[in-house]
N, CA and C of each residue as an Amber inpcrd file, in Angstrom:
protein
   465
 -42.1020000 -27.7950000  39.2900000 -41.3160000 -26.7120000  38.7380000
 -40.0370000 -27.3000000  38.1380000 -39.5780000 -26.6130000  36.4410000
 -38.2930000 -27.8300000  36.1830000 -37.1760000 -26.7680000  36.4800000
 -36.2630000 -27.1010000  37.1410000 -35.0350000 -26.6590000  37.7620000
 -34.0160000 -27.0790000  36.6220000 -33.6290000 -25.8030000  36.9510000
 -31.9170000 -25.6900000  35.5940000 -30.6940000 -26.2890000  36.6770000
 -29.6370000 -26.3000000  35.9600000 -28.2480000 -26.0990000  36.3120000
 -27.0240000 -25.9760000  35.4030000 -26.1320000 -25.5280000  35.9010000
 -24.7560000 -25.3310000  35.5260000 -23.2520000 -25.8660000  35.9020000
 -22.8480000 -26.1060000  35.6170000 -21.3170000 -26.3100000  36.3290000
 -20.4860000 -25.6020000  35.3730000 -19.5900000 -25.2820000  36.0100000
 -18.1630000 -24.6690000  35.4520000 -17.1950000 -25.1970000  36.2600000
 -15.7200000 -24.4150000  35.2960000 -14.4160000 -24.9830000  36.0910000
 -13.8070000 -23.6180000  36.0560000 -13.3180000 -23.4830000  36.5230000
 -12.0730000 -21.9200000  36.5960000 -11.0510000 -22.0360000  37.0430000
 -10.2990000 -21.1230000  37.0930000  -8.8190000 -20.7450000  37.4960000
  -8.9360000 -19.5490000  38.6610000  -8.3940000 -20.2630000  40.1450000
  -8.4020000 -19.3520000  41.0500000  -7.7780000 -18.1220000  41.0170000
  -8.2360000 -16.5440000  41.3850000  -6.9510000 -15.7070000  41.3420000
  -5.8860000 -16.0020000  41.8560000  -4.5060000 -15.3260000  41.4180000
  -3.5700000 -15.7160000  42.2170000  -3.5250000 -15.2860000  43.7340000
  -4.4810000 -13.8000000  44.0050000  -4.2570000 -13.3640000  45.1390000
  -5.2820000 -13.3610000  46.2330000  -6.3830000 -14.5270000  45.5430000
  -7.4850000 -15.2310000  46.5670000  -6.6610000 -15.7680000  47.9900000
  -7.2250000 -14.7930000  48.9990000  -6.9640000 -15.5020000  49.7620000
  -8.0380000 -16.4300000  51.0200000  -7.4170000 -17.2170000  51.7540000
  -8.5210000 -18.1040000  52.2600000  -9.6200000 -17.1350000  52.9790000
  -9.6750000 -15.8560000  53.5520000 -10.3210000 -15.4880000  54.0950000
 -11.2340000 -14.4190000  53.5100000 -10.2950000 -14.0430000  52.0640000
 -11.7270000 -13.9100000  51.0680000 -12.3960000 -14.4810000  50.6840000
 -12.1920000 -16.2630000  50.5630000 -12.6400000 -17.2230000  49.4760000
 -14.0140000 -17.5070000  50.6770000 -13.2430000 -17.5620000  52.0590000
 -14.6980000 -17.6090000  52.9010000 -15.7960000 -16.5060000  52.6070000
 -15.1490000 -14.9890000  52.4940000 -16.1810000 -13.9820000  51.7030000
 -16.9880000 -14.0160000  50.6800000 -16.4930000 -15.0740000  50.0080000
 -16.6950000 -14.7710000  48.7890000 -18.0820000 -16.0370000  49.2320000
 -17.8470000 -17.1790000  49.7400000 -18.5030000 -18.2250000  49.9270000
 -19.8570000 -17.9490000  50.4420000 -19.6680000 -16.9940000  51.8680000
 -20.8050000 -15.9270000  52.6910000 -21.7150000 -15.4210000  52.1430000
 -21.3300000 -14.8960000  51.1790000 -21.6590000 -13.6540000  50.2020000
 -22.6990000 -14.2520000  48.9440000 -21.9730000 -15.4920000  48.6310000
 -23.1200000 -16.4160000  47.6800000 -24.3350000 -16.9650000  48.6620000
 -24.0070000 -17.9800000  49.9040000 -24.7780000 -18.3470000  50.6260000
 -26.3160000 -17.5050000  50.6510000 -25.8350000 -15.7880000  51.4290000
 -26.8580000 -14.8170000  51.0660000 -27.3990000 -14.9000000  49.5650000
 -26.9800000 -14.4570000  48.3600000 -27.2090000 -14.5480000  46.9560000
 -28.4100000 -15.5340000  47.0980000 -27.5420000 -16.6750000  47.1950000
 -28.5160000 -17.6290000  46.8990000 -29.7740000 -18.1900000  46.9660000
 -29.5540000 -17.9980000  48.5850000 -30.6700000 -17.5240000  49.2170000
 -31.7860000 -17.0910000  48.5610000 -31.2560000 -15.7290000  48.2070000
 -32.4790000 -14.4390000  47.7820000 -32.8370000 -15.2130000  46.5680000
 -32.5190000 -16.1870000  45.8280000 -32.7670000 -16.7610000  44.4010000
 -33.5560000 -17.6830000  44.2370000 -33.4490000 -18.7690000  45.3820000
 -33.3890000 -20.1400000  45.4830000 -32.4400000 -21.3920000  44.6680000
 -31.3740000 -20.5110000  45.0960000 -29.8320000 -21.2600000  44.2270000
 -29.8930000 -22.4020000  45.5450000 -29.3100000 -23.9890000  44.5710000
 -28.2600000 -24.4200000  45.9370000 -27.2440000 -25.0360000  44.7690000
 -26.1180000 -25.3080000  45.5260000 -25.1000000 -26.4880000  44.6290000
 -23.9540000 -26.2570000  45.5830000 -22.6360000 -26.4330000  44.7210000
 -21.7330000 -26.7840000  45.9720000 -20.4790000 -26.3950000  44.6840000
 -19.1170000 -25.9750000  45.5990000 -18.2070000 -25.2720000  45.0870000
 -17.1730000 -26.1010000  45.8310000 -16.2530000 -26.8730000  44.5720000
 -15.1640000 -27.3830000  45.0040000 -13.9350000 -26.7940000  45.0040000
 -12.8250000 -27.0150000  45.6960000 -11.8790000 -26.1410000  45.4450000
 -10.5250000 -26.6840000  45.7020000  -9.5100000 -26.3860000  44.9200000
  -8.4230000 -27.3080000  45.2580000  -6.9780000 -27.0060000  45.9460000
  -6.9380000 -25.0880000  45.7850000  -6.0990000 -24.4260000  46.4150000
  -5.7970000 -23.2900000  45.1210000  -6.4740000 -23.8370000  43.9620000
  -5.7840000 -22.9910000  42.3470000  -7.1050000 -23.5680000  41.2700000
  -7.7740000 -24.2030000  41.7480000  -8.9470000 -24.2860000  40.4850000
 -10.2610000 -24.6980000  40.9550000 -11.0640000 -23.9430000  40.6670000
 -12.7050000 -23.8880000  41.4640000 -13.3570000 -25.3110000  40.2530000
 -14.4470000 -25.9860000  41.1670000 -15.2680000 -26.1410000  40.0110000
 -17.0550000 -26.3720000  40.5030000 -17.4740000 -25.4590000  40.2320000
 -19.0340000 -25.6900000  41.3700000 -20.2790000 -25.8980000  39.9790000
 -21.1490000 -26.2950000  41.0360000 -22.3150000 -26.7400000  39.9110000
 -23.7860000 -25.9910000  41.0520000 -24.3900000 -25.3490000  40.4080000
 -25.6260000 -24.9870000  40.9520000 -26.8820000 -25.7640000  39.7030000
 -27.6210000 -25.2940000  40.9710000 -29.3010000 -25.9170000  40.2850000
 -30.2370000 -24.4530000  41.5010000 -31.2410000 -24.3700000  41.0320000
 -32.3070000 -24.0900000  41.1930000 -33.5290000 -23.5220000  39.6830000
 -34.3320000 -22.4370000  40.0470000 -35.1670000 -21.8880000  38.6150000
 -33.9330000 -20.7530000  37.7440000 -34.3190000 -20.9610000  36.8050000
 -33.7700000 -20.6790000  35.7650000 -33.7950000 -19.1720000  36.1810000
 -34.5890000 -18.3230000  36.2660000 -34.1950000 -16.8280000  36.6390000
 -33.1760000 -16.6240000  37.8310000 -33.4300000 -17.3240000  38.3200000
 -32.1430000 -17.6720000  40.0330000 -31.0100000 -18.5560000  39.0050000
 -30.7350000 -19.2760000  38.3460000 -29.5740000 -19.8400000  37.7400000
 -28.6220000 -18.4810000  37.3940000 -29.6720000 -17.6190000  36.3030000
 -29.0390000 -17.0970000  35.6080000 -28.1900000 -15.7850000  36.5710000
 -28.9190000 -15.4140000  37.5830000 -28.1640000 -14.4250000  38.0880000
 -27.5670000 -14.9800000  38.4770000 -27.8740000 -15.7670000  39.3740000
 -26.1340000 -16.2770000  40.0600000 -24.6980000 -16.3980000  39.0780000
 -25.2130000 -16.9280000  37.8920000 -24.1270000 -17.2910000  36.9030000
 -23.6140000 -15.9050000  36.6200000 -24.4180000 -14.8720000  36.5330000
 -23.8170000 -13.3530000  36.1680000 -23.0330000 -12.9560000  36.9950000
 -23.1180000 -13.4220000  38.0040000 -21.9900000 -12.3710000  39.3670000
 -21.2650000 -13.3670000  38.6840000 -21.1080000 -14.7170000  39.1540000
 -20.1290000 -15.5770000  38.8060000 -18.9430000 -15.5270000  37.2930000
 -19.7680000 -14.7830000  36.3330000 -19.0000000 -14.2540000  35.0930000
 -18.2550000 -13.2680000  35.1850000 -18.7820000 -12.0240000  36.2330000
 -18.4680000 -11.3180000  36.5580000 -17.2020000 -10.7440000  37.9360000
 -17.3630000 -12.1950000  38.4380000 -16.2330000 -11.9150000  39.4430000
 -14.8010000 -11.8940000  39.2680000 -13.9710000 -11.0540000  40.0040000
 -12.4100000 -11.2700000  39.7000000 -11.9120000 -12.0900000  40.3310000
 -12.3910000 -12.9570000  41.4410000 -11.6620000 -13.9120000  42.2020000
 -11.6280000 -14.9260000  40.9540000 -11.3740000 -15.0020000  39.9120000
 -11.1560000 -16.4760000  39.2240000 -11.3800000 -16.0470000  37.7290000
 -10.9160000 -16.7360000  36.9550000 -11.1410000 -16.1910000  35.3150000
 -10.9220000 -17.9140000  34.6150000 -10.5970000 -17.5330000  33.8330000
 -10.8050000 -19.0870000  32.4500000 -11.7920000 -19.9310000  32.5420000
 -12.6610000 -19.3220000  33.0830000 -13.8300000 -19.8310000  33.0530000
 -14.3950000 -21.3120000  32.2010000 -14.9280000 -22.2980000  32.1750000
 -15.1050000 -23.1540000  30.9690000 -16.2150000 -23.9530000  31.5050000
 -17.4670000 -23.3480000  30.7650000 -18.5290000 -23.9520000  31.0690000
 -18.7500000 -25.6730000  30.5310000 -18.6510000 -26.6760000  31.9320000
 -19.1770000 -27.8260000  31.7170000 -20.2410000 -28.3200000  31.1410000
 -21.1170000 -27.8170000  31.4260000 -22.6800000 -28.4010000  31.2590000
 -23.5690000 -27.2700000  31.9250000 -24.9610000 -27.1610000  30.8250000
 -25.9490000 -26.4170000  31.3420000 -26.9180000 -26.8990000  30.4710000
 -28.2320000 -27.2130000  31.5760000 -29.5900000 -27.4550000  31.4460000
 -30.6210000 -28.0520000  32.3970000 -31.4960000 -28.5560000  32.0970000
 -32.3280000 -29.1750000  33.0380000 -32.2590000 -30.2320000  33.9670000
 -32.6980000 -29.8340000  35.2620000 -32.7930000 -31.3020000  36.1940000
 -34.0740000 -31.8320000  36.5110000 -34.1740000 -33.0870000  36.8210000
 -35.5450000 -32.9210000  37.3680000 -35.5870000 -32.5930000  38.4020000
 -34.6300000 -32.5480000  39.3970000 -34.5920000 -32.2150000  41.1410000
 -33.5030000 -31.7870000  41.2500000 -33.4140000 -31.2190000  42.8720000
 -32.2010000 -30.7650000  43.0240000 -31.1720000 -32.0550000  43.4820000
 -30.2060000 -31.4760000  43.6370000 -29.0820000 -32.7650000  44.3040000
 -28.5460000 -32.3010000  45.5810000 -28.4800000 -30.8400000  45.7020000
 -27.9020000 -30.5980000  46.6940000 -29.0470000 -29.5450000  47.6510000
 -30.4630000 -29.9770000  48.0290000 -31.6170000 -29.1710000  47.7800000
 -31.4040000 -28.5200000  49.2710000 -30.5080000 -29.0110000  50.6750000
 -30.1730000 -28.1780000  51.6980000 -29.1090000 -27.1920000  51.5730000
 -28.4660000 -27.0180000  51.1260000 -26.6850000 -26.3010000  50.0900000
 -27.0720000 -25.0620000  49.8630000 -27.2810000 -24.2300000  50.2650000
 -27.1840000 -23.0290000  49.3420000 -25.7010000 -22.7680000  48.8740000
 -25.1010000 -23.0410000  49.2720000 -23.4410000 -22.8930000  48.9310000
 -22.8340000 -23.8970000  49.5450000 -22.2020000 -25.2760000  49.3650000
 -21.3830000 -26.1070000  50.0620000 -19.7480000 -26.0590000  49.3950000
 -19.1920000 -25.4100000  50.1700000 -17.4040000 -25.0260000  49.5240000
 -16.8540000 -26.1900000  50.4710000 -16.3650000 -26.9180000  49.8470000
 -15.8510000 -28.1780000  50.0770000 -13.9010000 -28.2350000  49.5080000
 -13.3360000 -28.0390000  50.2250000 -11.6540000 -28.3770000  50.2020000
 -11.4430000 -29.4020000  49.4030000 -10.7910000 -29.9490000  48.1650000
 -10.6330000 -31.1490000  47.7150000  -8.9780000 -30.9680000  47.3510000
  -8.7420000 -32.5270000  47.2980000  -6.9540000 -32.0630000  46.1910000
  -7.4360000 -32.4250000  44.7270000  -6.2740000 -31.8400000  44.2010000
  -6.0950000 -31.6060000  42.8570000  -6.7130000 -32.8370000  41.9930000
  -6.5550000 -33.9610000  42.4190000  -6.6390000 -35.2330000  41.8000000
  -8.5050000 -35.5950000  41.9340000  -8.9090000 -35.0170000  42.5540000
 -10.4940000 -35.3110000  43.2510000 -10.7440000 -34.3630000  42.2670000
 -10.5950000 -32.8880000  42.4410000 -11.3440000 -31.9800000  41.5260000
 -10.8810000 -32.3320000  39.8110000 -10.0980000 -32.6950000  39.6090000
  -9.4740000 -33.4510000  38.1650000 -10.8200000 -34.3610000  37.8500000
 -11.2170000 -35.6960000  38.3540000 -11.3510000 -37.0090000  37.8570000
 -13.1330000 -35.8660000  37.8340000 -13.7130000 -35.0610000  38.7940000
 -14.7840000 -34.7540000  38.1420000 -15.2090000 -33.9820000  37.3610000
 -14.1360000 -33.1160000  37.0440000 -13.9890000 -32.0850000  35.8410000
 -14.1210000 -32.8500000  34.6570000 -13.4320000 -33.7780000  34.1180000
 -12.6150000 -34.3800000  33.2240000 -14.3610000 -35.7500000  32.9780000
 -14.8990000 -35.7390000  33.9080000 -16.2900000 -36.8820000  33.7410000
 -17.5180000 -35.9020000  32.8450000 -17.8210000 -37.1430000  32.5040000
 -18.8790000 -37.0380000  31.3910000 -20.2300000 -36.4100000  32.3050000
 -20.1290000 -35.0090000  31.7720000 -21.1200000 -33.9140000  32.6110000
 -22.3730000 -33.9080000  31.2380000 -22.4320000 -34.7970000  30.2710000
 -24.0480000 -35.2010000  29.4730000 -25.0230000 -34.9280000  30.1860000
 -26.1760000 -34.0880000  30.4310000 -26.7560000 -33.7600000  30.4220000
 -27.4950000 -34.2350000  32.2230000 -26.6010000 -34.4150000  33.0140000
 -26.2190000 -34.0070000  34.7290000 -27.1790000 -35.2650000  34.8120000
 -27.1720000 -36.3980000  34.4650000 -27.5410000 -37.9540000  34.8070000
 -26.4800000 -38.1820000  35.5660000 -27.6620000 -39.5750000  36.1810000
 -26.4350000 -40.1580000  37.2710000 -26.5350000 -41.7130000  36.8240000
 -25.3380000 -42.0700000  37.1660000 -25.6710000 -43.4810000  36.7700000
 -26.7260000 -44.1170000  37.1130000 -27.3200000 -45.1970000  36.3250000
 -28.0610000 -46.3610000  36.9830000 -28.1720000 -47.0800000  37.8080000
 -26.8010000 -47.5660000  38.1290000 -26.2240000 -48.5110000  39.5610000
 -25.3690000 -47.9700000  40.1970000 -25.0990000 -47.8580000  41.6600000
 -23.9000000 -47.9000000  42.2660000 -22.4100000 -48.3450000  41.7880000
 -23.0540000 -49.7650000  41.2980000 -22.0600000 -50.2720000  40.7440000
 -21.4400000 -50.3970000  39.2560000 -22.2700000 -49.1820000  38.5160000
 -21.8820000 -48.9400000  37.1710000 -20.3220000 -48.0820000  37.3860000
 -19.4340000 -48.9750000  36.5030000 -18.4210000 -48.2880000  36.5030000
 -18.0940000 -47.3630000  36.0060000 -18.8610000 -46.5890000  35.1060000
 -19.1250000 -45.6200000  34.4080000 -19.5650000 -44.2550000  34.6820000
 -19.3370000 -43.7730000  35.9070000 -19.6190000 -42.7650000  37.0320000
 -19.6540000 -41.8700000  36.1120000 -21.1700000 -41.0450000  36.1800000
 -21.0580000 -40.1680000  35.7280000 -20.5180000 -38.3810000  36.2400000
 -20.4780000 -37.2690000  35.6950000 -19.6060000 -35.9530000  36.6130000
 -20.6210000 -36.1800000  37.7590000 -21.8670000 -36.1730000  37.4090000
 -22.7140000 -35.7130000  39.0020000 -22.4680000 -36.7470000  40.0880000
 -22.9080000 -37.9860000  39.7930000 -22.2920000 -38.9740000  40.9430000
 -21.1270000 -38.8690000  41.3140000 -19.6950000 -38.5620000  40.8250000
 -18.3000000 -37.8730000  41.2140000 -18.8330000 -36.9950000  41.7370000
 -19.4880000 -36.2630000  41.7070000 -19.3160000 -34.6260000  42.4880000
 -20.3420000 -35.0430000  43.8330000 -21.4730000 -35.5520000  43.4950000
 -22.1040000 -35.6220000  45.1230000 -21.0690000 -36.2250000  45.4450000
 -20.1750000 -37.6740000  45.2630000 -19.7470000 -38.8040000  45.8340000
 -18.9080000 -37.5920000  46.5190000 -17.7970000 -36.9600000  45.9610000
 -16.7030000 -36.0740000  46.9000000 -17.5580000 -35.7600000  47.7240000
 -18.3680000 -34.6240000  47.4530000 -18.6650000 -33.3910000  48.2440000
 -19.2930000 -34.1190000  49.5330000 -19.6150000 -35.3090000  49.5570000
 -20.5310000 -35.9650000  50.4480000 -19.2910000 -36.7050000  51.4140000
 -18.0980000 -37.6320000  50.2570000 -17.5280000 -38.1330000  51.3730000
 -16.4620000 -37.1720000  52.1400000 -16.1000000 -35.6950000  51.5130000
 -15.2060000 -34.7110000  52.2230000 -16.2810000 -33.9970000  53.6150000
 -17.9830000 -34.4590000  53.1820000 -18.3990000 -33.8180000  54.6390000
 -18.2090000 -34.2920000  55.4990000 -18.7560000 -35.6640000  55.0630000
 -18.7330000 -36.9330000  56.3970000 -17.7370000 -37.1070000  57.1110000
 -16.3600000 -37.3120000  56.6530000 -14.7740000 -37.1040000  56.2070000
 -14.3920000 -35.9940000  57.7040000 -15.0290000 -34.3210000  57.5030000
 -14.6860000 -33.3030000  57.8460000 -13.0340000 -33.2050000  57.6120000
 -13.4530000 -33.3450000  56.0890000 -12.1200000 -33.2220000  55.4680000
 -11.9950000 -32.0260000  55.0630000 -10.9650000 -30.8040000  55.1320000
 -10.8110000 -29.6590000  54.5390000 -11.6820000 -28.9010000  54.9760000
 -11.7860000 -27.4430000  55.3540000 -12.3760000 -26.4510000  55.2040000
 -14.1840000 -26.7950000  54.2290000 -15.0810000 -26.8720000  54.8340000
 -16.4090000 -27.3180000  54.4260000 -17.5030000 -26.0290000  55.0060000
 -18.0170000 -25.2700000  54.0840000 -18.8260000 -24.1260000  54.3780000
 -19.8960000 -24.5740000  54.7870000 -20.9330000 -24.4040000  55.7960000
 -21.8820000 -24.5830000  55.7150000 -22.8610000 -23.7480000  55.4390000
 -24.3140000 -24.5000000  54.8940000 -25.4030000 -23.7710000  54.8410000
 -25.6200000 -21.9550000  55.2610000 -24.9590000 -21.7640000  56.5480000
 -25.0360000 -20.7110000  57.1120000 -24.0200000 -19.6550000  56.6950000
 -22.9410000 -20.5610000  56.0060000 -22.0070000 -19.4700000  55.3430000
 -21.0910000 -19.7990000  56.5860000 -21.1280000 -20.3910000  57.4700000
 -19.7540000 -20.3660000  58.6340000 -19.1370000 -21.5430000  58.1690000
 -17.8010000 -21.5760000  58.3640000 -16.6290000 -22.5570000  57.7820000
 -16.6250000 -23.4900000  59.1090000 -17.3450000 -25.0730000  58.9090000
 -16.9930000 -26.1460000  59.8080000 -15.5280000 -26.7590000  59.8290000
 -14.9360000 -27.2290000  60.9140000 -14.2620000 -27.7060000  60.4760000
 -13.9840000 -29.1900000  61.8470000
């Protein structure tokens, strides 16, 4: 089956607060669920930037609430299209705490068509290898506020 994805970047509301943003996190987890969405939602305290994958009819709704929500606006779609697999295929929602400078360097990376580099050691990191690399070393880390699978906030 070929699996889509998306990433975007946004602008948090000003009056998100942490215990909606967990609502809001809950609330996709379920979504997603019902879709077969997974991906992972970074966040820095003032600017979201998440990337989902699953089938393209499950992409697209999810992306509709997501157009549609008021927790966040300026929306600016990174990249959208095909994967061959998922990346984050246990995730239905992974909201991962980052600072400003982490969610920067993978916004700002070359999101071409959601490749990953060739080598470890290509210096040329592409957005997706930045984005597992965070989201993976803030779990291990139990760095920041990290949603899990279940929608409950580890910490």
């Amino acid at each position: 089956m070929p699996f889509r994805a998306i990433a975007y970047a946004s602008e948090a509301s000003r009056n998100l607060t942490e215990q909606r943003l967990q609502q809001l996190v809950a609330e996709a987890v379920q979504f997603n669920e019902s879709v077969d969405v997974t991906g992972t939602l970074l966040f820095d305290g003032s600017r979201f930037l998440q990337y989902l994958e699953g089938p393209e009819a499950g992409i697209k709704a999810a992306y509709m609430r997501i157009l549609g929500a008021s927790s966040h606006s300026g929306i600016v779609e990174l990249n959208r299209g095909r994967v061959g697999r998922r990346q984050f295929p246990h995730w239905r929602m992974r909201s991962v705490r980052v600072d400003e400078l982490a969610l920067g360097k993978v916004a700002i990376s070359d999101w071409t068509g959601f490749v990953r580099s060739a080598s470890a050691l290509d210096s040329g990191k592409s957005a997706l290898d930045r984005l597992l690399s965070v989201s993976q070393s803030h779990t291990e880390a139990g760095v920041g506020g990290i949603t899990e699978p279940d929608g409950q906030l580890a910490r």
